[in-house]
Steps between C-alpha positions, in 0.01 A plus 500: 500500500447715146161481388401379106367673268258249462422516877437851460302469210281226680459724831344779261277299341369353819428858647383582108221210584431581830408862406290327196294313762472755736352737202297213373373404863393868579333502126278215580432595902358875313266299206419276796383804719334702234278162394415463872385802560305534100306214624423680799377767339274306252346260783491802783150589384364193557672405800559848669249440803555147540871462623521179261861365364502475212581150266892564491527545875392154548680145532296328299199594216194562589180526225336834508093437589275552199096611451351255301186633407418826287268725659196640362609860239174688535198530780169695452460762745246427762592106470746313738838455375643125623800358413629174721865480404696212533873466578781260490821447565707137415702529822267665753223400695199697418448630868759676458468686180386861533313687282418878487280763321867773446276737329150542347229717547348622827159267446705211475604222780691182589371221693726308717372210270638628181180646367499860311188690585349782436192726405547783227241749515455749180763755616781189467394475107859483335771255484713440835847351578523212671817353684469179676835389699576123550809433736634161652688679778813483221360611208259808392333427180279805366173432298325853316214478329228780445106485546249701333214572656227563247195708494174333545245508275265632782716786519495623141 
């Protein structure tokens, strides 16, 4: 049998398309690698030490836990600093939310209840970071917020 021209012409486009989705398919599998591993980088801070997956790696959504109150900005030094923070989260149970004191300064603690404590004497006088770490066992939400411990009036 003698092949067509038009036979011919339709075998070339066919491997013409096939090398068009091939190019396109390894175009999207690259933007779909560098996003995966950009959000890595962006979320590895706050998730580094926990071994968490992150929202994309699971089946279905899950709501990120959230602080709802806003802690005290400034303490007098010599006076107890006490901040009881409250978390939530829509779709877990609030045993097993977990909250941590990520960084802050050395005369500050974390209760197993939630509360922020801590005693500033005069040599803390200054403004600290704060980082306070909420996590659901899926998601890592990060909370910074800075205290200034303030002179007292005894002091001056």
């Amino acid at each position: 049998m003698e092949r067509t021209k038009r036979g011919k012409f339709s075998k070339n486009r066919f491997v013409l398309f096939i090398l068009l989705f091939m190019l396109l398919s390894g175009a999207l599998i690259a933007v779909a690698v560098y996003t995966r591993f950009a959000n890595l980088d962006n979320r590895s801070e706050a998730s580094s030490d926990q071994g968490l997956e992150f929202a994309g790696d699971q089946e279905s959504e899950s709501n990120p836990p959230e602080l709802l109150n806003i802690p005290a900005k400034s303490v007098v030094e010599g006076e107890k600093y006490t901040f009881p923070a409250k978390i939530v989260d829509s779709d877990t149970e609030p045993a097993n939310l977990e909250l941590r004191l990520s960084e802050g300064p050395a005369w500050l603690y974390m209760t197993d209840d939630n509360i922020l404590y801590g005693y500033p004497r005069q040599e803390h006088v200054g403004v600290h970071k704060i980082v306070l770490t909420v996590t659901d066992g899926k998601n890592v939400e990060r909370n910074e917020f800075y205290i200034e411990v303030k002179e007292s009036s005894s002091a001056k």
